[in-house]
PDB file with SEQRES, HELIX, SHEET and CRYST1 records, atoms N, CA, C and O in Angstrom:
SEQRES   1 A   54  UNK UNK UNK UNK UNK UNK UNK UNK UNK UNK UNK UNK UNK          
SEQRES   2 A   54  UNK UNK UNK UNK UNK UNK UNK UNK UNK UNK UNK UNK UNK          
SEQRES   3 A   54  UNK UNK UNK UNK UNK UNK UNK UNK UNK UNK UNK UNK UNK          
SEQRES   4 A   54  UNK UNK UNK UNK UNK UNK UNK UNK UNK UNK UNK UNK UNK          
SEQRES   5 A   54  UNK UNK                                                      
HELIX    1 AA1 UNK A   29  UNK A   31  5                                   3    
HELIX    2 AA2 UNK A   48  UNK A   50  5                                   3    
SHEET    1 AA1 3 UNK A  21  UNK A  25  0                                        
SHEET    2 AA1 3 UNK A  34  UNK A  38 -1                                        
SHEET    3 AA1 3 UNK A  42  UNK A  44 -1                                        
CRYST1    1.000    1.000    1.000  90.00  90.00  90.00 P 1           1          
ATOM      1  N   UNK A   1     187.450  71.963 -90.854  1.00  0.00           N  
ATOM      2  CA  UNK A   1     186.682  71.376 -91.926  1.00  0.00           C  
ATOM      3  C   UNK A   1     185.490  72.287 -92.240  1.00  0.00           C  
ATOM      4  O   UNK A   1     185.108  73.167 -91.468  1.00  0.00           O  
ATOM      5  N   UNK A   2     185.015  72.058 -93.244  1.00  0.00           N  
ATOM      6  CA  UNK A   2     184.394  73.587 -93.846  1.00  0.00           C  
ATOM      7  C   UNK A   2     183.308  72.624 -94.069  1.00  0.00           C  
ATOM      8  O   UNK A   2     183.605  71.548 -94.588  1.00  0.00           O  
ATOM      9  N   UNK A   3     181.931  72.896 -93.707  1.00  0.00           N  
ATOM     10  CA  UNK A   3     180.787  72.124 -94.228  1.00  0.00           C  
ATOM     11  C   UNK A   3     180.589  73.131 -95.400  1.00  0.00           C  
ATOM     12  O   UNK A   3     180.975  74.284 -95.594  1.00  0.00           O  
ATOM     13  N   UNK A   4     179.561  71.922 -96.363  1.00  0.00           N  
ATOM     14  CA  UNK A   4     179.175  72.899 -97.429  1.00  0.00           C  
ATOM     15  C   UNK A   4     177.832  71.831 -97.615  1.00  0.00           C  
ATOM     16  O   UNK A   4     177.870  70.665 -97.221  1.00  0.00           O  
ATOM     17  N   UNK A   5     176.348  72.609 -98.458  1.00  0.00           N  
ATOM     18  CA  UNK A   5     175.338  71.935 -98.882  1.00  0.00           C  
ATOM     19  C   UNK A   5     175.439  72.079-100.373  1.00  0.00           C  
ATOM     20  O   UNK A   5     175.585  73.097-101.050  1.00  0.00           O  
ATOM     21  N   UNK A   6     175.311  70.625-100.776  1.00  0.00           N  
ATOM     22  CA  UNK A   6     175.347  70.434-102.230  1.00  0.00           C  
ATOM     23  C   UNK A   6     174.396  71.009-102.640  1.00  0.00           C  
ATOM     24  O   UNK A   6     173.431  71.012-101.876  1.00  0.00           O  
ATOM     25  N   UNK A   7     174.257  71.650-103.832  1.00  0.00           N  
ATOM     26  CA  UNK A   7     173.124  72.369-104.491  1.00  0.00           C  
ATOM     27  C   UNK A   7     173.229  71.156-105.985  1.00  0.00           C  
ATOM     28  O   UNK A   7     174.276  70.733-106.476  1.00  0.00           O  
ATOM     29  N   UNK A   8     172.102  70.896-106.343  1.00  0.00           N  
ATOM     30  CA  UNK A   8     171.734  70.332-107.498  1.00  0.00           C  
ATOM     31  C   UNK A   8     172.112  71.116-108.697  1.00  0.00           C  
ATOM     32  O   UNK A   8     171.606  72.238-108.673  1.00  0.00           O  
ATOM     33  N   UNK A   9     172.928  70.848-109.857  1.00  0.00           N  
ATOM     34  CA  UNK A   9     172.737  71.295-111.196  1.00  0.00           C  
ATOM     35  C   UNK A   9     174.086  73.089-110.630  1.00  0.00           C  
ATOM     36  O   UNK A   9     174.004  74.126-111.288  1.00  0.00           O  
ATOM     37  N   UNK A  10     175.027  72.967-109.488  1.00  0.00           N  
ATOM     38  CA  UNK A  10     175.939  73.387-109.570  1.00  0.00           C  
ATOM     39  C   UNK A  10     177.086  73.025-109.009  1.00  0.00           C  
ATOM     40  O   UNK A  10     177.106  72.448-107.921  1.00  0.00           O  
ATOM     41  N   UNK A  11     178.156  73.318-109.679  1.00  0.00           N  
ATOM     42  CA  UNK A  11     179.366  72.489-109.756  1.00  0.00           C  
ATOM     43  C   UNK A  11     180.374  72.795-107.944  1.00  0.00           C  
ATOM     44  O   UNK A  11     181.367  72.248-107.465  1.00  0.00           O  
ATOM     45  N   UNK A  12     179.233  74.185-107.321  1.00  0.00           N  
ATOM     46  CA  UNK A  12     179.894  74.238-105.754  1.00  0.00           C  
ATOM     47  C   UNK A  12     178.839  74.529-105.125  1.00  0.00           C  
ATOM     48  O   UNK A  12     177.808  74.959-105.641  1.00  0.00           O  
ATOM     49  N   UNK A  13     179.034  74.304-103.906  1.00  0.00           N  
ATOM     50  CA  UNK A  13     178.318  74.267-103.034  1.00  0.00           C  
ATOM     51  C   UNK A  13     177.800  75.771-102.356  1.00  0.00           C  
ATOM     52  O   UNK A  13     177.972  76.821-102.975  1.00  0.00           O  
ATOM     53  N   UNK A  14     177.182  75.730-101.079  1.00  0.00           N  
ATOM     54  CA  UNK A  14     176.738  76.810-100.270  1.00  0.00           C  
ATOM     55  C   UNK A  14     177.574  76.935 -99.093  1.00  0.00           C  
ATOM     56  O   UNK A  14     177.291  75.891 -98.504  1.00  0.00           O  
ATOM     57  N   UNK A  15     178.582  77.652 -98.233  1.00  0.00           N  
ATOM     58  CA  UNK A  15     178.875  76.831 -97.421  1.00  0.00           C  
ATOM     59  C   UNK A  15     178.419  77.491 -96.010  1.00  0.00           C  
ATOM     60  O   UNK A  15     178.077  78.669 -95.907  1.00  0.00           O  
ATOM     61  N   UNK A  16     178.464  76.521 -94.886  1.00  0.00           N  
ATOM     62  CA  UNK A  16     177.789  76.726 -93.518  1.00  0.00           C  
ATOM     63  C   UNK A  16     177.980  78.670 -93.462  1.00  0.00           C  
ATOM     64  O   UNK A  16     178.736  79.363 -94.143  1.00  0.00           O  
ATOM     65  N   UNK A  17     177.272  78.978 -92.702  1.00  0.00           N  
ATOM     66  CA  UNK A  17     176.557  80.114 -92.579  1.00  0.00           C  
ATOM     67  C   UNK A  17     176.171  81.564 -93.291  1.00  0.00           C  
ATOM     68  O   UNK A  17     176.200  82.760 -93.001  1.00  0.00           O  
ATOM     69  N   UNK A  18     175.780  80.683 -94.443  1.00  0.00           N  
ATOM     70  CA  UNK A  18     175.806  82.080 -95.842  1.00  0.00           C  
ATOM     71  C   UNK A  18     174.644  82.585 -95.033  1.00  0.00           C  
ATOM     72  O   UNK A  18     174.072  81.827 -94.250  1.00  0.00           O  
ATOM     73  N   UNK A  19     174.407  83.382 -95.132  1.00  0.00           N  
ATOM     74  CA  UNK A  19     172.989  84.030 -95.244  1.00  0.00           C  
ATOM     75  C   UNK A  19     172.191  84.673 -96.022  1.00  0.00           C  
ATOM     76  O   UNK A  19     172.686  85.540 -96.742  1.00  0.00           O  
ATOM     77  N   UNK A  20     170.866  84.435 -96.073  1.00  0.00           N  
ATOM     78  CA  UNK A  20     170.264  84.272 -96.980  1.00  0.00           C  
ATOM     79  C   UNK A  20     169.176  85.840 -96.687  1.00  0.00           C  
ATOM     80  O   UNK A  20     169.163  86.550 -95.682  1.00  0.00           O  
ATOM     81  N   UNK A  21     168.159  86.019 -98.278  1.00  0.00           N  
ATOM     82  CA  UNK A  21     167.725  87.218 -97.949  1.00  0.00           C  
ATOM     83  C   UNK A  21     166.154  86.631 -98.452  1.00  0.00           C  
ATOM     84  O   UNK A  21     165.993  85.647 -99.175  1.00  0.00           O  
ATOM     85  N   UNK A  22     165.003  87.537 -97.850  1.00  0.00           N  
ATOM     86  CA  UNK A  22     163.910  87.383 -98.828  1.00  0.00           C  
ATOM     87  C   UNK A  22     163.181  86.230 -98.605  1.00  0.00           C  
ATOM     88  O   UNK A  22     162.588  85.772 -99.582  1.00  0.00           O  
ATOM     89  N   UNK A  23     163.029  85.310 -96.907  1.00  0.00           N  
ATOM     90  CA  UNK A  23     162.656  84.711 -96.611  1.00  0.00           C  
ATOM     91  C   UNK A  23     161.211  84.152 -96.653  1.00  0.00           C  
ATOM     92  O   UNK A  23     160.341  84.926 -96.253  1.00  0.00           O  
ATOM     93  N   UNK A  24     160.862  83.048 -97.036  1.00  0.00           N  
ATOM     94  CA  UNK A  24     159.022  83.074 -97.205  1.00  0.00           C  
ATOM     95  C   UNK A  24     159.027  81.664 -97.506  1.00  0.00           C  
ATOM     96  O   UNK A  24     159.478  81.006 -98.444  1.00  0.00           O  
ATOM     97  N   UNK A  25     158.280  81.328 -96.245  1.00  0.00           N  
ATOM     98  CA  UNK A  25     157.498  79.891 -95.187  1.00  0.00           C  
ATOM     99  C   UNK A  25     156.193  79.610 -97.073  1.00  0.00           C  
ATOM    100  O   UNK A  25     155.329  80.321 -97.585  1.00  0.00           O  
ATOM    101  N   UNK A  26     156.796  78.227 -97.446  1.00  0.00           N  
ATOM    102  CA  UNK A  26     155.873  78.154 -98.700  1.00  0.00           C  
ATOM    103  C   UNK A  26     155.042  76.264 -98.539  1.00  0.00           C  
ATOM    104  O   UNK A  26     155.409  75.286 -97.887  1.00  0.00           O  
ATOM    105  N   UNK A  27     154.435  76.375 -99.015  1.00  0.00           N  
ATOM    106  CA  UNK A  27     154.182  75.094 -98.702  1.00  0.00           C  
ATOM    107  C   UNK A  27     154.980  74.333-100.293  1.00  0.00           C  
ATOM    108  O   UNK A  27     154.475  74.547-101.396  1.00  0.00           O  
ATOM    109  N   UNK A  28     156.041  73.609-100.146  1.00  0.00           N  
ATOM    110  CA  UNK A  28     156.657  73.008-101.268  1.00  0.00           C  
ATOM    111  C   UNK A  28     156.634  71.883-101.619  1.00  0.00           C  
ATOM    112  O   UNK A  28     156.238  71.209-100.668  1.00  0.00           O  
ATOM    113  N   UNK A  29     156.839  71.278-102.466  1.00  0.00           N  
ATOM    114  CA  UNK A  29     157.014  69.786-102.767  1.00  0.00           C  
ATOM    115  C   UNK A  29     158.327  68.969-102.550  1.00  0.00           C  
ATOM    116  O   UNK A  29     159.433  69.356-102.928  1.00  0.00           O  
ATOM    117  N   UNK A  30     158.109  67.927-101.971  1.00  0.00           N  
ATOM    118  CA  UNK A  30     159.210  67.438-101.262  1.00  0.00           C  
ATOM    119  C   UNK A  30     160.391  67.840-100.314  1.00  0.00           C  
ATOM    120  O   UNK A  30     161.563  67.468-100.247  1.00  0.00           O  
ATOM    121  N   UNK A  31     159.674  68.700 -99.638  1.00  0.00           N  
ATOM    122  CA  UNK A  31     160.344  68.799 -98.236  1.00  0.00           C  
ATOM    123  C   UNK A  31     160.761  70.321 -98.292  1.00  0.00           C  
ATOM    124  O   UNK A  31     160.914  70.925 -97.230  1.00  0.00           O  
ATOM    125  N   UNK A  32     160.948  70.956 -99.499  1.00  0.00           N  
ATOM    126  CA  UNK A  32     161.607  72.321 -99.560  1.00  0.00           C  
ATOM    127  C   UNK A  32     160.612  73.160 -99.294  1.00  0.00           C  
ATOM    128  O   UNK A  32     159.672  73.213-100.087  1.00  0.00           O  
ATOM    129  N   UNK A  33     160.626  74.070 -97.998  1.00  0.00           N  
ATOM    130  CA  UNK A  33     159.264  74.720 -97.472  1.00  0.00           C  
ATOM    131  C   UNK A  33     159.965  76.330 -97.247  1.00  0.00           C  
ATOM    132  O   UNK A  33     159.708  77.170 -96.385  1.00  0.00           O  
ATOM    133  N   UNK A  34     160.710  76.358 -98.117  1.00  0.00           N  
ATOM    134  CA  UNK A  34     161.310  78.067 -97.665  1.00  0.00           C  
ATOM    135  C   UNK A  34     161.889  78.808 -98.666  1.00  0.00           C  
ATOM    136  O   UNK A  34     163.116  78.715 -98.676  1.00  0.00           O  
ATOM    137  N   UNK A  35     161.465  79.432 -99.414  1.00  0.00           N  
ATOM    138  CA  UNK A  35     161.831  80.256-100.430  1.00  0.00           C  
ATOM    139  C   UNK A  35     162.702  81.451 -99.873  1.00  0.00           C  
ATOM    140  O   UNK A  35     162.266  82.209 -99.006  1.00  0.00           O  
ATOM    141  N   UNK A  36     164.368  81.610-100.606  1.00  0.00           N  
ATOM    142  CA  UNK A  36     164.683  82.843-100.256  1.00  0.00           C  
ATOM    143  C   UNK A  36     165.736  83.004-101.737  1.00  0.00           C  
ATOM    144  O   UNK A  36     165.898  82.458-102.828  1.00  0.00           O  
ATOM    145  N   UNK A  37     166.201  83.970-101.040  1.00  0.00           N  
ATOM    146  CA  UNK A  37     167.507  84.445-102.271  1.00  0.00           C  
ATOM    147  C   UNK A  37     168.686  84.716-101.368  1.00  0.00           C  
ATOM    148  O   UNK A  37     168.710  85.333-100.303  1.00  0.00           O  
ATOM    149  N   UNK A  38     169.934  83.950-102.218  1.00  0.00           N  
ATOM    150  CA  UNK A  38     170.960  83.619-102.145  1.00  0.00           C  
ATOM    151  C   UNK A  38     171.823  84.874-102.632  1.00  0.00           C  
ATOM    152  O   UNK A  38     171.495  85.313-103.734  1.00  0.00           O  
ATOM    153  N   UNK A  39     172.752  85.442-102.055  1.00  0.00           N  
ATOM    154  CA  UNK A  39     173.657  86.850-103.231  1.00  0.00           C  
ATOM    155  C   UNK A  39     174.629  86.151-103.444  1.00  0.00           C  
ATOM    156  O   UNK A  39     175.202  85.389-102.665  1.00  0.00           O  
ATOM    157  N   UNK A  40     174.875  86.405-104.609  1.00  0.00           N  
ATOM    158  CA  UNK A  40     175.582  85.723-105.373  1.00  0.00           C  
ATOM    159  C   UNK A  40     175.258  84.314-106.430  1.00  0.00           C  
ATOM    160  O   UNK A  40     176.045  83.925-107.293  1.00  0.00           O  
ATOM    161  N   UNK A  41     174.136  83.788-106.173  1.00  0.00           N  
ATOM    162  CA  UNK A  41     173.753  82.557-105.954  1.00  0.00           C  
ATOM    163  C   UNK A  41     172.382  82.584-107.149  1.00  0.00           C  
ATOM    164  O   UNK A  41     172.278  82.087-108.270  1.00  0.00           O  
ATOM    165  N   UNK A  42     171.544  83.317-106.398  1.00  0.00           N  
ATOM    166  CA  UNK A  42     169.943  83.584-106.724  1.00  0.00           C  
ATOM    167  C   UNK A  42     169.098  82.534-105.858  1.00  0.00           C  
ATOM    168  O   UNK A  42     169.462  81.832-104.914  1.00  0.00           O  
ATOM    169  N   UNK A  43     167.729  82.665-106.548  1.00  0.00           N  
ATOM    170  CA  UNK A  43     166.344  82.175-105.916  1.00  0.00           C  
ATOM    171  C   UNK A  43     167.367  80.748-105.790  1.00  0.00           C  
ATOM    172  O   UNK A  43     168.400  80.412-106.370  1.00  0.00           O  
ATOM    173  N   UNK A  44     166.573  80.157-104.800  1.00  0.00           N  
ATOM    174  CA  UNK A  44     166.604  79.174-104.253  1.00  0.00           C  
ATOM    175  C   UNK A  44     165.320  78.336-103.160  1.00  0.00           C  
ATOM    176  O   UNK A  44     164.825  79.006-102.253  1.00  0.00           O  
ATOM    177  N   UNK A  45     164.849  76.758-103.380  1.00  0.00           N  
ATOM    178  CA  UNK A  45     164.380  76.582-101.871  1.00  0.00           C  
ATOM    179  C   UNK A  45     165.217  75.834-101.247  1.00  0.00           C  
ATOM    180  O   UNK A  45     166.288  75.354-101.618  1.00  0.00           O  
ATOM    181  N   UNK A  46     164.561  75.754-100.104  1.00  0.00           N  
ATOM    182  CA  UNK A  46     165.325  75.036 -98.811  1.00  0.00           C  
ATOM    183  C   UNK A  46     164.769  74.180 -98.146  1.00  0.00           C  
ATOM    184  O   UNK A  46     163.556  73.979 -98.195  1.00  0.00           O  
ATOM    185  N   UNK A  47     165.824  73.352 -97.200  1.00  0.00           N  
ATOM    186  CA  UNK A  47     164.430  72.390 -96.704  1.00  0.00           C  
ATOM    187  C   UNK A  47     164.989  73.326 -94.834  1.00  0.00           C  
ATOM    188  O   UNK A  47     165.939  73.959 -94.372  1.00  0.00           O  
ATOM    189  N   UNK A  48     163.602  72.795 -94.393  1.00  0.00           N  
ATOM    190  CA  UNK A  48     163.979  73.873 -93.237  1.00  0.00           C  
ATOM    191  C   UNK A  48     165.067  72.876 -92.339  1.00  0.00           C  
ATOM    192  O   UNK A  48     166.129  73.417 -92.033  1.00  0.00           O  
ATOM    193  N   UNK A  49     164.968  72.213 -92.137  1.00  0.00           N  
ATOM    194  CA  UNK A  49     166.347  71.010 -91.934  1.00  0.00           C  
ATOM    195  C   UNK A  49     167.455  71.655 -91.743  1.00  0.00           C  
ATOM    196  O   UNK A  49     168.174  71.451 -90.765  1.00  0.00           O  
ATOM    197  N   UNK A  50     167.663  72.355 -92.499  1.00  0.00           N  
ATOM    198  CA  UNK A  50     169.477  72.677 -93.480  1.00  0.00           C  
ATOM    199  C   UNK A  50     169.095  74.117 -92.838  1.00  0.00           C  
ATOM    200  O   UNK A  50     170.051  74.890 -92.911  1.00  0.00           O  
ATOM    201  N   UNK A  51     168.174  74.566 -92.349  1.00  0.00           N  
ATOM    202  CA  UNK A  51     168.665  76.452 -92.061  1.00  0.00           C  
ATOM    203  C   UNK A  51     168.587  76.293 -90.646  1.00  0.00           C  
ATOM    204  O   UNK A  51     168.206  75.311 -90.008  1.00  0.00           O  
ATOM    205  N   UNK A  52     169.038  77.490 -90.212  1.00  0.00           N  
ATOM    206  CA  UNK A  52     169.397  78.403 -88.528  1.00  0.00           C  
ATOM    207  C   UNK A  52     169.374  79.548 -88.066  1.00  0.00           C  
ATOM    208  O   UNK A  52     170.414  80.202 -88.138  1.00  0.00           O  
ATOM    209  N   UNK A  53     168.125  80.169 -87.421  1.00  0.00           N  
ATOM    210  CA  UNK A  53     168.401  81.056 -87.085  1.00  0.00           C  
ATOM    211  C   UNK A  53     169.270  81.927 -86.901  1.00  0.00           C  
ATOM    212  O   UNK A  53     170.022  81.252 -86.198  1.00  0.00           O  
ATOM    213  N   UNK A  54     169.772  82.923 -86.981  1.00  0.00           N  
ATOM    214  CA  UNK A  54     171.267  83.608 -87.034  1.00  0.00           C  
ATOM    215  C   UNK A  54     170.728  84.669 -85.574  1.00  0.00           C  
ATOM    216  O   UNK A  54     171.505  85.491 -85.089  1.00  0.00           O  
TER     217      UNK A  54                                                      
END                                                                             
């Protein structure tokens, strides 16, 4: 079974262990505290919840 995180306002998801580039600890609104970029994807935040050290 393949996890995947729904992304808002696209029709697929992210799925478990993309990795991400361009990391930066932000103070955000409603829970999303991590700015990075996605390839393929683009800017994105995150909630730190949903990420993992690699």
């Amino acid at each position: 079974m393949t996890r995947t995180l729904k992304v808002k306002g696209s029709p697929s998801g992210i799925k478990a262990g993309t990795k991400v580039r361009g990391i930066r600890l932000v103070d955000g609104a409603d829970g999303h505290d991590i700015d990075c970029r996605i390839d393929g994807f683009g800017a994105m935040q995150l909630k730190s919840s949903v990420v993992k050290k690699a």
